[in-house]
N, C-alpha and C positions, 0 to 999 in steps of 0.2 A: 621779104619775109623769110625766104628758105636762107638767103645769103646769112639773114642775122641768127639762123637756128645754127645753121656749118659752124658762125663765126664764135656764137657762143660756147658750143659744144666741141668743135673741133680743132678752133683758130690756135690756141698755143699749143696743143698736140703736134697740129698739122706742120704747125710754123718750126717748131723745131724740132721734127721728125726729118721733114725733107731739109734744113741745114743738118741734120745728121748725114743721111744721104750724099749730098754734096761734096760734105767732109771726107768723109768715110771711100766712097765710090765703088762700091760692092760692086761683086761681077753680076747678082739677082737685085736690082734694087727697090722692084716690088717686094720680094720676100723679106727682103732688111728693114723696111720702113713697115710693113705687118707684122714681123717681129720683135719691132722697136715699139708699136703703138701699146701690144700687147705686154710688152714689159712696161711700157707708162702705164697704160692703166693699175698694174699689178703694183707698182710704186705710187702710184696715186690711192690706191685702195690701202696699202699700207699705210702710209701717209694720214690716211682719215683715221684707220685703227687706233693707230701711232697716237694721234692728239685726243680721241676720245678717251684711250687709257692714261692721257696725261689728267685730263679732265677727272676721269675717276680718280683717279691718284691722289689728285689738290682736294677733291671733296673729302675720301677718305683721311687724308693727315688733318683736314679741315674739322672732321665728327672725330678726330683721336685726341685733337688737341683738345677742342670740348670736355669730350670725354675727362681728359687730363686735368684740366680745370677743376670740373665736377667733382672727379676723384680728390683732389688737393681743399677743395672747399669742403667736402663731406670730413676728411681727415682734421682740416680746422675745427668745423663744429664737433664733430666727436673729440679733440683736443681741450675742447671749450667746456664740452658736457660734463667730462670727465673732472676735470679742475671744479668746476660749479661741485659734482657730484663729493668731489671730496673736501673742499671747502664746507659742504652743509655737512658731511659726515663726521668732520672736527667739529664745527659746529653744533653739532648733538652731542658730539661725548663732553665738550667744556660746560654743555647746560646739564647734562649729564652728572658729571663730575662738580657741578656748583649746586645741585640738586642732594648730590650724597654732602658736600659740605655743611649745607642748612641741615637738612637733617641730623646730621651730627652736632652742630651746634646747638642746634633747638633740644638734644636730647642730654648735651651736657647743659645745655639752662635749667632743662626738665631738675637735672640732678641736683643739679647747687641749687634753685628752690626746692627740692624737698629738704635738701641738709639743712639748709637756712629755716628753713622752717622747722625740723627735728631741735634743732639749738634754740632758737625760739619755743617750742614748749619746753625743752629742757629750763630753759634760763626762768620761763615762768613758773614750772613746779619748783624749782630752786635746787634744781642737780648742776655737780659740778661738773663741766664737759671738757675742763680742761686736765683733766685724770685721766691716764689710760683703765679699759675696762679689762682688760686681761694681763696687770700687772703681775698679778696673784700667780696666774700659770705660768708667767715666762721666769719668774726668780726660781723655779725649780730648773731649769733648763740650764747645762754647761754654757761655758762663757764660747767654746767652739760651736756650738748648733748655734747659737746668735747670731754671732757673727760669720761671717763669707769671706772673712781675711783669712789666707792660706798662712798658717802658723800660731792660730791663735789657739791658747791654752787651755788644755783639754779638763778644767779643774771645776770640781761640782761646787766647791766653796771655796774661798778664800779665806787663811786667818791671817785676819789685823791682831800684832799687838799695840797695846796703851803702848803710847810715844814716853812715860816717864821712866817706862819697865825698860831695864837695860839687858841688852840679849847674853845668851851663855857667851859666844863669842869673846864679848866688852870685857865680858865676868874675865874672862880666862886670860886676857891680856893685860889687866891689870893686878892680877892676882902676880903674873908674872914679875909685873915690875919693882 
């Protein structure tokens, strides 16, 4: 029983401690093989350090990659959200915008039935609606405030004469001849 307690606790220390010894052939070689044990242990305790902080290390890159995933899929969904968010946002203005259309149609129907309908009592009390109603006003008006063509003549009447009446002009050229 004591031999298997040396052999488990001791046996590869011991075993090549004393082939250090051996080796080596100090002039003290109790104090070489105590201060060889004592540097195994000190290597051996690193050693366990050594792989526990390996172990912390894989766990930690282990919760960073996670983490990293996490991060990459939350960035997906909010890429997702966003696109959704603006898809419904176009979404509203084109119903938006086909809502101001109706509108405006329904209000130009509105219109042309009531003209349709103004022409219709006109045509049944028996007015004519194909006569302008402010003829009267506009023949006082020069031929320039009429029209919006840049040159046109600035003249409040025009005189026609009879096409038979021959002008001074005619007169005076054949008087000549």
């Amino acid at each position: 029983m004591e031999s298997t307690y040396l052999q488990k606790h001791l046996g590869t220390c011991l075993t090549q401690g004393l082939a250090e010894v051996a080796r080596i052939r100090p002039v003290d070689p109790i104090e070489y093989l105590a201060l060889w044990i004592y540097k195994y242990k000190e290597n051996v305790t690193m050693e366990e350090l050594r792989q526990k902080e390996m172990v912390e290390l894989e766990r930690e890159r282990e919760l960073a990659l996670t983490e990293q995933e996490m991060m990459e899929r939350l960035k997906a969904e909010e890429l997702i959200f966003q696109q959704q968010h603006l898809a419904f946002q176009l979404e509203l203005e084109m119903q938006e915008k086909e809502r101001q259309r109706i509108e405006e149609l329904q209000r130009a129907q509105e219109q042309l039935e009531k003209e349709m309908k103004m022409k219709m009592e006109n045509i049944a009390r028996g007015e004519d609606t194909s006569s302008p109603k402010g003829t009267a006003a506009d023949s006082s008006k020069t031929l320039a405030e009429i029209s919006d063509r840049y040159g046109a003549p600035n003249l409040s009447t025009v005189e026609e004469l009879d096409e038979p009446v021959l002008s001074d002009v005619a007169l005076n050229i054949d008087q000549d001849l």
